[in-house]
DSSP file (Angstrom, degrees, kcal/mol; ACC not computed):
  #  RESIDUE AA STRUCTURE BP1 BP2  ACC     N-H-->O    O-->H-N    N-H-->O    O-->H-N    TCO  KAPPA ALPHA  PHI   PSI    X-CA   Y-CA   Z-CA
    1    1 A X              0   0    0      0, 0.0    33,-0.0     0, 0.0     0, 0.0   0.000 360.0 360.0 360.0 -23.8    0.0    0.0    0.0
    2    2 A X    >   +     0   0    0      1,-0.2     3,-1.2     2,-0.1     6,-0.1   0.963 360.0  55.6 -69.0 -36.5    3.0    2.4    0.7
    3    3 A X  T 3  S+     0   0    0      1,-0.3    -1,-0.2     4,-0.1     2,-0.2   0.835 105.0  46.0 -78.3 -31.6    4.3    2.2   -2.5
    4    4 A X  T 3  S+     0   0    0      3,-0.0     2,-0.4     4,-0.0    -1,-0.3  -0.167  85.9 108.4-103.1  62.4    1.3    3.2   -4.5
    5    5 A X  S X  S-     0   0    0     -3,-1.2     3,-1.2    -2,-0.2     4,-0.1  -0.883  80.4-122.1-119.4 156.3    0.5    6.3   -2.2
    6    6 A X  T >  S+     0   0    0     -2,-0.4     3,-0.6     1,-0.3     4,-0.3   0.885 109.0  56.5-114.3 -53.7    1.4    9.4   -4.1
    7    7 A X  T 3> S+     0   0    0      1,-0.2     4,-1.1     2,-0.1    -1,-0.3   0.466  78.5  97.7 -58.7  10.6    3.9   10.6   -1.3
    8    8 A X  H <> S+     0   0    0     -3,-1.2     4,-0.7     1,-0.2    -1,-0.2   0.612  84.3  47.3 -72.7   1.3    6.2    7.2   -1.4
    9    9 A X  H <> S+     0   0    0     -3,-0.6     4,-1.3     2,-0.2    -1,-0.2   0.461 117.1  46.7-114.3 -30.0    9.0    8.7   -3.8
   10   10 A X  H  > S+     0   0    0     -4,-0.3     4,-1.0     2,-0.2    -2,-0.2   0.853 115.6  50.9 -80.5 -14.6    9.0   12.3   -1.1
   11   11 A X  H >X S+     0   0    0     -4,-1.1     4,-2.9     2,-0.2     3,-0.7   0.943 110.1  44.7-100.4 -62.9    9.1    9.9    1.9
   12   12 A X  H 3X S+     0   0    0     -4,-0.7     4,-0.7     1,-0.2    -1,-0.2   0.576 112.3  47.8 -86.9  12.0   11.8    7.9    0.8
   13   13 A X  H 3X S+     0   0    0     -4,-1.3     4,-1.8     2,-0.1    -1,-0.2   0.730 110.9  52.1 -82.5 -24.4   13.9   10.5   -0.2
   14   14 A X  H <X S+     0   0    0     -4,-1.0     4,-1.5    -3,-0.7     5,-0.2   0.842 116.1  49.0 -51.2 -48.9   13.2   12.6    3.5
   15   15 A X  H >X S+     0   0    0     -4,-2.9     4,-2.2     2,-0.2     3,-0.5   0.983 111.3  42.3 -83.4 -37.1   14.2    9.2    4.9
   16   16 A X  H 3X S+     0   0    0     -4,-0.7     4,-1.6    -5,-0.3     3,-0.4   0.897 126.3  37.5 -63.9 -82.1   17.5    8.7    2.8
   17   17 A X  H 3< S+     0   0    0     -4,-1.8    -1,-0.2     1,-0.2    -2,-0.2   0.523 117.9  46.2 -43.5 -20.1   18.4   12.5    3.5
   18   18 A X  H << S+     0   0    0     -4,-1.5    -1,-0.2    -3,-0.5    -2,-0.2   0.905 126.9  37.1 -95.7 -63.0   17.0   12.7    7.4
   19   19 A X  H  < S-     0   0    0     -4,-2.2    -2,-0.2    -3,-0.4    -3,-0.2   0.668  96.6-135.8 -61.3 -23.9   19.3    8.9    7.8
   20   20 A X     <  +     0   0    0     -4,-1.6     2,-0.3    -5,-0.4    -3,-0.1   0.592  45.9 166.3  62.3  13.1   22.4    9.6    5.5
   21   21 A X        -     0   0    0     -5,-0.4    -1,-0.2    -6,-0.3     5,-0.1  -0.378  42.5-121.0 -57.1 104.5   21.7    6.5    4.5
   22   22 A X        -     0   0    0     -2,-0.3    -1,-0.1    -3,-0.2    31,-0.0  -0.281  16.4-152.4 -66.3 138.8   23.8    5.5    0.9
   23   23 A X  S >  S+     0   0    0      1,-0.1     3,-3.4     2,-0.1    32,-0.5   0.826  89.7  67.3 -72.7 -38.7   20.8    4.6   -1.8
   24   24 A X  T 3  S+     0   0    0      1,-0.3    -1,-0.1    30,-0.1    -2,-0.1   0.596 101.6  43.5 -85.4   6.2   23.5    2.2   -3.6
   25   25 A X  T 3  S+     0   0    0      2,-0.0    -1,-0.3    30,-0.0     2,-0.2   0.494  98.8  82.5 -94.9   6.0   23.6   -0.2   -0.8
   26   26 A X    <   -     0   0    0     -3,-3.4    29,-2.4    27,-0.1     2,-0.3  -0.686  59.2-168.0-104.4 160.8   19.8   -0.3   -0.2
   27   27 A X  E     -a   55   0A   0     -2,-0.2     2,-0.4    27,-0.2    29,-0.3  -0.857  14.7-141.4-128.5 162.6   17.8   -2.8   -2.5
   28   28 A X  E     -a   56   0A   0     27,-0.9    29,-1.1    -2,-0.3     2,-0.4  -0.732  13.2-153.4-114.0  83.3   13.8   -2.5   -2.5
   29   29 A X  E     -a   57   0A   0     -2,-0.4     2,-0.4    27,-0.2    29,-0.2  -0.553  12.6-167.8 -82.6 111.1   12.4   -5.8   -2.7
   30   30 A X  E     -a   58   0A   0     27,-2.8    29,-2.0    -2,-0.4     2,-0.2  -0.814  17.3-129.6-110.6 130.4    9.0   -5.7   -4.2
   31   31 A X  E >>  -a   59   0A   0     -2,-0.4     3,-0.5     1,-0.1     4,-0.5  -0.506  22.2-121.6 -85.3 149.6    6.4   -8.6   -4.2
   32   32 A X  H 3> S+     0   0    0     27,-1.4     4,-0.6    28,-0.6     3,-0.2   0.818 110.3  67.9 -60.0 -22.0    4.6   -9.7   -7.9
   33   33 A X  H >4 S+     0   0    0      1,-0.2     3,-0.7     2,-0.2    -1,-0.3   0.809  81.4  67.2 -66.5 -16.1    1.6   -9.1   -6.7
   34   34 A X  H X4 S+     0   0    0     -3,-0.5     3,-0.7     1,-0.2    -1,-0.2   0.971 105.7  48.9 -67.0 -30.8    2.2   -5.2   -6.5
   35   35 A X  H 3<  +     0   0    0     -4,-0.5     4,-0.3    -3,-0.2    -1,-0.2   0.586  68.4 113.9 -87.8  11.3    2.2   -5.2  -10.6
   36   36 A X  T << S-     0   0    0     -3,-0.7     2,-0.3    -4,-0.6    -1,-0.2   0.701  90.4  -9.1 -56.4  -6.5   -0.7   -7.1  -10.6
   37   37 A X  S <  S+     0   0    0     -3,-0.7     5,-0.2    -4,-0.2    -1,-0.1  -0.941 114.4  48.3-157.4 169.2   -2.4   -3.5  -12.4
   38   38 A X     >  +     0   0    0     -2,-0.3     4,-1.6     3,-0.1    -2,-0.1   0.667  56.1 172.0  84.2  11.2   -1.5   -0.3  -13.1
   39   39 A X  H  > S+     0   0    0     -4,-0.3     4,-0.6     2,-0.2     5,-0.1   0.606  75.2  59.2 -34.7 -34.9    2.0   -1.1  -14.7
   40   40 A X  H >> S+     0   0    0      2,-0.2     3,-2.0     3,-0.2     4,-1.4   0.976 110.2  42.2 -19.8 -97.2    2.4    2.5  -15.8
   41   41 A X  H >> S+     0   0    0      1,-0.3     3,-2.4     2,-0.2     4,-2.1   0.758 112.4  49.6 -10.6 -80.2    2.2    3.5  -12.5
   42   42 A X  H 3< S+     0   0    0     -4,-1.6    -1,-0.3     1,-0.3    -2,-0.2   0.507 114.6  45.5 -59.8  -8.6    4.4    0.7  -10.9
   43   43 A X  H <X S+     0   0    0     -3,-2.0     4,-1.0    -4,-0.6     3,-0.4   0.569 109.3  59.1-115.6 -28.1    7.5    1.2  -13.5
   44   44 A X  H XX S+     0   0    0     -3,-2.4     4,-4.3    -4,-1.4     3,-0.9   0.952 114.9  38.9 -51.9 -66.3    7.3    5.4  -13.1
   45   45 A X  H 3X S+     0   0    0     -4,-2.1     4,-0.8     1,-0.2    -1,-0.2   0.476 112.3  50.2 -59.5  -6.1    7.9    4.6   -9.8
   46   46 A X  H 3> S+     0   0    0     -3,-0.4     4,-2.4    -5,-0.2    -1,-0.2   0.666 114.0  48.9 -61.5 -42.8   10.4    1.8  -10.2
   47   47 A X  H <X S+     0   0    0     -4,-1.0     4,-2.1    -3,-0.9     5,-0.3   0.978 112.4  49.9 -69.1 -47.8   12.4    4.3  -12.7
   48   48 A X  H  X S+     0   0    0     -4,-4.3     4,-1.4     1,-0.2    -2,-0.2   0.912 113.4  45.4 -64.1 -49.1   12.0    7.3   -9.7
   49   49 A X  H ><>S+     0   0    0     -4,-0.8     3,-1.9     1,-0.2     5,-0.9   0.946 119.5  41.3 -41.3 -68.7   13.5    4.7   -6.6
   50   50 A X  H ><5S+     0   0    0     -4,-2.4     3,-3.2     1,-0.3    -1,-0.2   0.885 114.6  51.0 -82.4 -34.4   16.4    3.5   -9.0
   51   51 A X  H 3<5S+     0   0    0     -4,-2.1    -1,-0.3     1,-0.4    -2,-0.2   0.790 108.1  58.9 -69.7 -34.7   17.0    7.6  -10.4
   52   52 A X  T <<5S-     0   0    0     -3,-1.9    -1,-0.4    -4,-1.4    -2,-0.2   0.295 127.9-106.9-105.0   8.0   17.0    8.0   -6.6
   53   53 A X  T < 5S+     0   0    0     -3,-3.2     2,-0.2     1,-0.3    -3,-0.2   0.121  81.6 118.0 112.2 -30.3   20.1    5.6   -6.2
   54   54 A X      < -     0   0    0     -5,-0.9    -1,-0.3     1,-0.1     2,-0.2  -0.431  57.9-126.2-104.0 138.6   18.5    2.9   -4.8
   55   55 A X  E     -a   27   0A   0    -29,-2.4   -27,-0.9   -32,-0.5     2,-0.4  -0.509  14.4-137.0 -78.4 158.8   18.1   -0.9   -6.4
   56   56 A X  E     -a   28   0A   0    -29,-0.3    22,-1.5    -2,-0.2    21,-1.3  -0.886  12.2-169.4-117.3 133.6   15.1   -3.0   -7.0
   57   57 A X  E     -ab  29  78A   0    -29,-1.1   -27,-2.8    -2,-0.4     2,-0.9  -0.919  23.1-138.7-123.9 136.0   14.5   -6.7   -6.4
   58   58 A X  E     -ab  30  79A   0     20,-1.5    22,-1.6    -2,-0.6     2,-0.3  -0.900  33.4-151.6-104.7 105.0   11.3   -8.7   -7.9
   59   59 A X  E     +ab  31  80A   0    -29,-2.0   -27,-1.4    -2,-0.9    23,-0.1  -0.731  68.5  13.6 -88.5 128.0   10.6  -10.8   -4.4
   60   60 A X  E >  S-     0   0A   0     20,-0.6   -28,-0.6    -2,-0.3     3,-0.5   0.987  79.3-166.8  74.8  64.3    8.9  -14.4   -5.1
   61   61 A X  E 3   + b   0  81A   0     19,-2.7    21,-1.4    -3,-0.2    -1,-0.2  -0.823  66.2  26.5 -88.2 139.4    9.3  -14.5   -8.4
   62   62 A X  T 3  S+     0   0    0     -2,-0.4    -1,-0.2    19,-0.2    -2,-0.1   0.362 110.0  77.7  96.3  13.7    7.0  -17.6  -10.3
   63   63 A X  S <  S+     0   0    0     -3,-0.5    -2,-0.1     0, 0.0    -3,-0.1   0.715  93.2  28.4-110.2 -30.8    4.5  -17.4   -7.4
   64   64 A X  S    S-     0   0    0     -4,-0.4    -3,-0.1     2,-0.1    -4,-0.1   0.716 104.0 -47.8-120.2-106.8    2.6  -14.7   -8.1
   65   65 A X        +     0   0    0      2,-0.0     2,-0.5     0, 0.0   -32,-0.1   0.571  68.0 125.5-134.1  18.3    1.5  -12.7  -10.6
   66   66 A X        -     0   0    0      1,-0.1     2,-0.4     2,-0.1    -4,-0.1  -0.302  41.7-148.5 -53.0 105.2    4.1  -11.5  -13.3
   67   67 A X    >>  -     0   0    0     -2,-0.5     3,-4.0     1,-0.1     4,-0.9  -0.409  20.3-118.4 -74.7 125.1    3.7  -12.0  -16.4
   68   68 A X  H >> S+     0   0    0     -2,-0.4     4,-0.9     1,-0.2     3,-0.6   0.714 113.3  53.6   3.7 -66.5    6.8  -12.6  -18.6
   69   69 A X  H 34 S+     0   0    0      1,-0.2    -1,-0.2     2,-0.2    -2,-0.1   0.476  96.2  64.9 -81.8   4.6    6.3   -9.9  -20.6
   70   70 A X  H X> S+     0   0    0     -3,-4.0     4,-1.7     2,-0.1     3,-1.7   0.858  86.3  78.6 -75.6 -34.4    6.1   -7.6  -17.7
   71   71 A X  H << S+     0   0    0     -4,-0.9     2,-0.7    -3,-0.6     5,-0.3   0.984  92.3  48.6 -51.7 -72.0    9.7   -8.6  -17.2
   72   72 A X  T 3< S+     0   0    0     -4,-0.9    -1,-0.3     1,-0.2    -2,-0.1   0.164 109.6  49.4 -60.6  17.7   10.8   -6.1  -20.0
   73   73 A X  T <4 S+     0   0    0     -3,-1.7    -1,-0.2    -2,-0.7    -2,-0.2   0.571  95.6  84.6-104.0 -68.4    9.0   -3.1  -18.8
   74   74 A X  S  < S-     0   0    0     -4,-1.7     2,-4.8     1,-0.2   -31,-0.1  -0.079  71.8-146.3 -77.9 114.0   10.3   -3.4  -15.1
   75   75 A X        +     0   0    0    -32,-0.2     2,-0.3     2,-0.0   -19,-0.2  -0.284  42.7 155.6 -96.2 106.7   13.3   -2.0  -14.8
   76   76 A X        -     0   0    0     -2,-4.8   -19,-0.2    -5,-0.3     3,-0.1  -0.636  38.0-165.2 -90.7 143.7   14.6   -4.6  -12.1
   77   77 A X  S    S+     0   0    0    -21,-1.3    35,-1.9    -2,-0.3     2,-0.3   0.301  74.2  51.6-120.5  17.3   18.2   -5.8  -10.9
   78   78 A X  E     -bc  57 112A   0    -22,-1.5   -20,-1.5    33,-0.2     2,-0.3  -0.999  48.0-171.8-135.8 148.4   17.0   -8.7   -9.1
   79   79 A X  E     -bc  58 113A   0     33,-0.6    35,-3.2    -2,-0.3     2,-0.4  -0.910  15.9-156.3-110.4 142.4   15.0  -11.8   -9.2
   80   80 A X  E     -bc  59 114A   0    -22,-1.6   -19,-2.7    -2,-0.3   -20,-0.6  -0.981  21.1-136.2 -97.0 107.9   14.3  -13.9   -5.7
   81   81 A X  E     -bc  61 115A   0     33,-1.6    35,-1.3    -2,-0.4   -21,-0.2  -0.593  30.0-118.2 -60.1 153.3   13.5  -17.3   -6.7
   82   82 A X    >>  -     0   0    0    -21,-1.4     4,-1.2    33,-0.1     3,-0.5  -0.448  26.2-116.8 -91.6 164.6   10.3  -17.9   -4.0
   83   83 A X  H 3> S+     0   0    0      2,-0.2     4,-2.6     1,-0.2    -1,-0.1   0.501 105.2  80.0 -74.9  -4.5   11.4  -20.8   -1.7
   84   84 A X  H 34 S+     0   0    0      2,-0.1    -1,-0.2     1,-0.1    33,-0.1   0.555 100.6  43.7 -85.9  12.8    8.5  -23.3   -2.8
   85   85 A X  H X4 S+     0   0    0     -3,-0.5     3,-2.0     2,-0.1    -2,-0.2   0.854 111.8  53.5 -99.0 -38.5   10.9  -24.1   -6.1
   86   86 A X  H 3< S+     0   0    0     -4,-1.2     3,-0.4     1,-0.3    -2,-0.1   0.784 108.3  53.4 -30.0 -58.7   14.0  -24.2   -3.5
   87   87 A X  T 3< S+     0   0    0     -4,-2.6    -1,-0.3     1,-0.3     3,-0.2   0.335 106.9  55.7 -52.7   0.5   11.8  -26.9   -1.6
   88   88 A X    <   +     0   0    0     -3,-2.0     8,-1.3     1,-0.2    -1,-0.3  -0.104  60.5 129.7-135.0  38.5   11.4  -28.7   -4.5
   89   89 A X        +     0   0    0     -3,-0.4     4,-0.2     6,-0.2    -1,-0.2   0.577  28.8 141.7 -75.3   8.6   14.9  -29.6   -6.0
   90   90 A X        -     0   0    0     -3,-0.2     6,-0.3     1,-0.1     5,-0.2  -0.365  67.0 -89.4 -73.5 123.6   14.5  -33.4   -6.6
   91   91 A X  S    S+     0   0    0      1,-0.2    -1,-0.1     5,-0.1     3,-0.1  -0.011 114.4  11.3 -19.5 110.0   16.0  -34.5   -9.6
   92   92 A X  S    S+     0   0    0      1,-0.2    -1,-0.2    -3,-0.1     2,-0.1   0.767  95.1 142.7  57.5  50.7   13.7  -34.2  -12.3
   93   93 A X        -     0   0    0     -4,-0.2     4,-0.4    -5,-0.1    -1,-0.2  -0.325  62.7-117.7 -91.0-174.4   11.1  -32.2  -10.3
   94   94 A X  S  > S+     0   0    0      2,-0.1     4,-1.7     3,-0.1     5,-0.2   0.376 114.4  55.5 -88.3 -24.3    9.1  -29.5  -11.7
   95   95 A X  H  > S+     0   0    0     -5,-0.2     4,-1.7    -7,-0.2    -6,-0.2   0.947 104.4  48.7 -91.5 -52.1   10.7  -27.2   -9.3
   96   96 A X  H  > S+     0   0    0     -8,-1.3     4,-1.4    -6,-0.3     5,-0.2   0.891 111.1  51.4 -64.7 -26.0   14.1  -27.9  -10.3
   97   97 A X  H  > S+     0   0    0     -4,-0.4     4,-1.7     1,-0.2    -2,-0.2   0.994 116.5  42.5 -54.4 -70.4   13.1  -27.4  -14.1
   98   98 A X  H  X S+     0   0    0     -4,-1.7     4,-3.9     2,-0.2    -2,-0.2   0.757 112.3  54.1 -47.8 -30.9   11.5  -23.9  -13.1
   99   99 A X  H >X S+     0   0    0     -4,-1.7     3,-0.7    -5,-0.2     4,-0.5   0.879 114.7  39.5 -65.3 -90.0   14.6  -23.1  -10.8
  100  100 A X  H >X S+     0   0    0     -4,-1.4     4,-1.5     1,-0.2     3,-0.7   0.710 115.9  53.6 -30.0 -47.8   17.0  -23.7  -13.8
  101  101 A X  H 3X S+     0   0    0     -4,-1.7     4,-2.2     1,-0.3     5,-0.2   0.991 109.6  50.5 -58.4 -64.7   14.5  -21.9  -16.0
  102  102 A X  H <X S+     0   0    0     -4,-3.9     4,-0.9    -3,-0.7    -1,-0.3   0.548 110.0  41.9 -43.0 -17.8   14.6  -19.1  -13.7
  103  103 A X  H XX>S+     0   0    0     -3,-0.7     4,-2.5    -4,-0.5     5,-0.6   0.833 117.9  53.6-103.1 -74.1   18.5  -18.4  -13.3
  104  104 A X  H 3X5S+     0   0    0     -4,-1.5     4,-1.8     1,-0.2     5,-0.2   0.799 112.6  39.9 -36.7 -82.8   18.6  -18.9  -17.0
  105  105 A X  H 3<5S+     0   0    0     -4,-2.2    -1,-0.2     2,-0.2    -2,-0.2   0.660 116.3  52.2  -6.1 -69.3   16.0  -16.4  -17.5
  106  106 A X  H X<>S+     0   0    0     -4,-0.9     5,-2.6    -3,-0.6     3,-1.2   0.911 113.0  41.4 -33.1 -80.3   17.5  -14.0  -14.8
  107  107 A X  H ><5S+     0   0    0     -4,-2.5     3,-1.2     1,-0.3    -2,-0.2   0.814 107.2  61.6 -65.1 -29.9   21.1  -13.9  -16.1
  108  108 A X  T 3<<S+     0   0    0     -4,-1.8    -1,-0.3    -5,-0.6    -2,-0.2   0.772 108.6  47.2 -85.0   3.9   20.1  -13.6  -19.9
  109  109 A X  T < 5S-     0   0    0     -3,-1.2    -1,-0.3    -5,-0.2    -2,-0.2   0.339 121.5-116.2-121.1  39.7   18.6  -10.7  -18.9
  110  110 A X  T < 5S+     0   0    0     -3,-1.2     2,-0.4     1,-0.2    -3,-0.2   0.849  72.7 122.5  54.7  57.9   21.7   -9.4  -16.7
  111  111 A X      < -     0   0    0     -5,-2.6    -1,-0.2    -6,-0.0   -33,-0.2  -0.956  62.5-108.9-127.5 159.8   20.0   -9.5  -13.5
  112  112 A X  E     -c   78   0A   0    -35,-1.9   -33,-0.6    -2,-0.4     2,-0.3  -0.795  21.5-147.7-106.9 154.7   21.1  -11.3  -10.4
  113  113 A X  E     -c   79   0A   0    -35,-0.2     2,-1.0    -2,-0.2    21,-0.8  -0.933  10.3-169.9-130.3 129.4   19.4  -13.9   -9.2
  114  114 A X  E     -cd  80 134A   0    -35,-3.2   -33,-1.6    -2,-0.3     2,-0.5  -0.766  14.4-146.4-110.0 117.0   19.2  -14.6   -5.6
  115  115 A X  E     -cd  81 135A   0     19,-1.8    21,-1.2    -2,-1.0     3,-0.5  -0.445  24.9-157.4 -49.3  96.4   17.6  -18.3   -4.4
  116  116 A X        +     0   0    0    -35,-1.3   -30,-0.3    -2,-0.5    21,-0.2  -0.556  64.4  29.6 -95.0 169.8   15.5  -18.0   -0.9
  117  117 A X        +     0   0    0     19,-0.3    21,-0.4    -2,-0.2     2,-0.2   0.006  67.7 164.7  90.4 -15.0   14.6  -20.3    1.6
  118  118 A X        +     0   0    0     18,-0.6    21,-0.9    -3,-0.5    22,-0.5  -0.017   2.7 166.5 -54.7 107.2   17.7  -22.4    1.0
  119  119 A X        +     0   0    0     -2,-0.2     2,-0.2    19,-0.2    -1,-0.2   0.590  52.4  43.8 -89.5 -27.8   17.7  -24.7    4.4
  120  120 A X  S  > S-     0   0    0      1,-0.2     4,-1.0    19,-0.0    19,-0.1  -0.682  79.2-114.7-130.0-178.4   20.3  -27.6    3.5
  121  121 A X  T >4 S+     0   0    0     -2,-0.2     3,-1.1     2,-0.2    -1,-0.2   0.956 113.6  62.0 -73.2 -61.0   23.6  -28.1    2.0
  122  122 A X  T >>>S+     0   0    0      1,-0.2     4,-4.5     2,-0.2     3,-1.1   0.797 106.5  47.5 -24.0 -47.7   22.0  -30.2   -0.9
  123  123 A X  H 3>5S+     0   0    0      1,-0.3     4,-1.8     2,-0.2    -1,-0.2   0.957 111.9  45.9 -61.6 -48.7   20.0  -27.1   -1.9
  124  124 A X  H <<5S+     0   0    0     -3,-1.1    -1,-0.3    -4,-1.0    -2,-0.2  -0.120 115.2  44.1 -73.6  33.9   22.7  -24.9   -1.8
  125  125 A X  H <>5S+     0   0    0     -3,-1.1     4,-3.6     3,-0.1     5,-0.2   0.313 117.6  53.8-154.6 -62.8   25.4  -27.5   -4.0
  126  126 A X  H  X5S+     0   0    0     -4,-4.5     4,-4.6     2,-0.2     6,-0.2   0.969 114.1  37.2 -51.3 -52.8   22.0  -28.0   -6.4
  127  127 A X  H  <XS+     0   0    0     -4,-1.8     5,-1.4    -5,-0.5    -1,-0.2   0.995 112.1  59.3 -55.4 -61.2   21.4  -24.0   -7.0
  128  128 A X  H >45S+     0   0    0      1,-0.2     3,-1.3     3,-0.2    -2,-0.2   0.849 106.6  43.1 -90.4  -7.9   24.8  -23.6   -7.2
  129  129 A X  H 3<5S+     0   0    0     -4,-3.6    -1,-0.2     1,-0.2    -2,-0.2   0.961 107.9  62.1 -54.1 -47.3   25.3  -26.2  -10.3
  130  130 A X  T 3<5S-     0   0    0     -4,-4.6    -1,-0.2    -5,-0.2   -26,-0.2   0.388 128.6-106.8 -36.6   2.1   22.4  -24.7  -11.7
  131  131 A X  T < 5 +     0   0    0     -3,-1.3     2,-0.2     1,-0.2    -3,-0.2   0.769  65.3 152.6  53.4  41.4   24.4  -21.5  -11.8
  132  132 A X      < -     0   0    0     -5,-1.4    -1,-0.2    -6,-0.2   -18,-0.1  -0.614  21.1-175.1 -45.0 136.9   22.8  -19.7   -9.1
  133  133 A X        +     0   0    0    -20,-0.6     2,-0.4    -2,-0.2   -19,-0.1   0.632  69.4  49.6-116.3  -5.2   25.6  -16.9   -7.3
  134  134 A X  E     +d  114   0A   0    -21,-0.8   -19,-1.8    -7,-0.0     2,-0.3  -0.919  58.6 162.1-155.4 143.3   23.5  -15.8   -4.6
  135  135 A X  E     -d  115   0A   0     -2,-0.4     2,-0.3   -21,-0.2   -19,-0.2  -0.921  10.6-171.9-141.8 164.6   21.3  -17.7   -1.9
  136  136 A X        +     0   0    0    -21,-1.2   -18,-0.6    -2,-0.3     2,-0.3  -0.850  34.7 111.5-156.7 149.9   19.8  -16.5    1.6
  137  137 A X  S    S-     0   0    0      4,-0.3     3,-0.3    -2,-0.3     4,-0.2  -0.873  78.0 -69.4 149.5 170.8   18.2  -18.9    4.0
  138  138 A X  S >  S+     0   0    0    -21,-0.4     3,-1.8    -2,-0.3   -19,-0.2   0.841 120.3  69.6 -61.4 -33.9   18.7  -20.5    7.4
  139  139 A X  T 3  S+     0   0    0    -21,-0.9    -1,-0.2     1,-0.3   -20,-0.1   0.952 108.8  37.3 -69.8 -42.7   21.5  -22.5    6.3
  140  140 A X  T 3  S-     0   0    0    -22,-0.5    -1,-0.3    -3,-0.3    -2,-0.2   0.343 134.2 -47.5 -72.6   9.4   23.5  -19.0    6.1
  141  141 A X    <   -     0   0    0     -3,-1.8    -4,-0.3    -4,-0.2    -1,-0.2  -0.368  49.6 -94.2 133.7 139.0   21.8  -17.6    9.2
  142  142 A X        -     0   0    0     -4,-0.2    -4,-0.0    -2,-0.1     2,-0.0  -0.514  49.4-114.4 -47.4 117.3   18.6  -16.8   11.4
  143  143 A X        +     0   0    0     -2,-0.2     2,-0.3     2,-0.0    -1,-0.1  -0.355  47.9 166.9 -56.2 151.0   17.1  -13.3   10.7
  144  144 A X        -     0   0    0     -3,-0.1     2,-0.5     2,-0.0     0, 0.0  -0.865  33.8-136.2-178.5 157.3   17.5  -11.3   13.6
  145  145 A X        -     0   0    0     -2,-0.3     2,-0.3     5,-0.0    -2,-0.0  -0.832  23.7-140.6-144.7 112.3   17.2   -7.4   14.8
  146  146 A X    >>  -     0   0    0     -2,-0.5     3,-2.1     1,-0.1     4,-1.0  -0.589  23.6-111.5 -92.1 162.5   19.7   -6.4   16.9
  147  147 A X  T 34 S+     0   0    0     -2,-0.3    -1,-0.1     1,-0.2    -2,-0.0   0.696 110.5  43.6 -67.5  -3.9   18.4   -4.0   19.8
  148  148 A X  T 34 S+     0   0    0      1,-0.1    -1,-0.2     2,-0.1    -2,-0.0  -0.092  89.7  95.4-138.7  42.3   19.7   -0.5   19.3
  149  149 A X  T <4        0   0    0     -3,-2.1    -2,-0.1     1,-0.0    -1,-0.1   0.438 360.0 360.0 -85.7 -71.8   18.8   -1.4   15.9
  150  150 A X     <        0   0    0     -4,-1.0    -2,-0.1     0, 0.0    -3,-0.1   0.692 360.0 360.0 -35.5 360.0   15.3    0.6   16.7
């Protein structure tokens, strides 16, 4: 909801300038459901966030509702693979075909593509023969909010 409110591009430049906060280390992770209409809209406001320093990541990609050809409107520099293809690497699965399709997909169109949910060694070994370069998940760490974080 923040993001299609007509002040989200004045508010997150007030917070990068109020924080001192560098744009080129922050990424914006955006779910496929957010283009689900209004794609004008949602790519002005993609262009103003990246104009403004800042990167963009299409979170839970194949889950939702992004169409292909949306891919070549959006100007993105990430894909997140969702974690129910992660869960689903057995050899000759339909999630490891989509995984590989994805990465493939991802990289021809020079974007990185970062694998979530990845829990085991197996996952991570499988992704990275598929040419995945970038993974997040328990197996690399627990989220966690330190206290004078706040």
């Amino acid at each position: 909801m923040q993001f299609r409110r007509g002040d989200f591009l004045s508010r997150v430049q007030h917070i990068l300038e109020h924080t001192g906060a560098n744009p080129n280390h922050l990424r914006f992770e955006l779910t496929e459901s957010l283009i689900a209409d209004d794609i004008d809209f949602i790519v002005a406001q993609m262009e103003a966030l990246r104009a403004l320093g800042l990167s963009i990541s299409l979170d839970d990609f194949g889950t939702g509702y992004a169409s292909l050809a949306y891919l070549t409107q959006l100007p993105l520099d990430e894909l997140k693979i969702d974690r129910a293809f992660v869960n689903d690497l057995d050899k000759h699965s339909k999630g490891e075909l989509l995984t590989e399709t994805i990465i493939s997909l991802g990289r021809s169109m020079n974007l990185a593509v970062i694998a979530e949910g990845v829990e085991t060694q197996e996952q991570f070994k499988r992704l990275q023969a598929m040419g995945c370069e970038y993974f997040q998940g328990y197996l690399f760490g627990k989220p966690r909010i330190e206290p004078d974080e706040f």
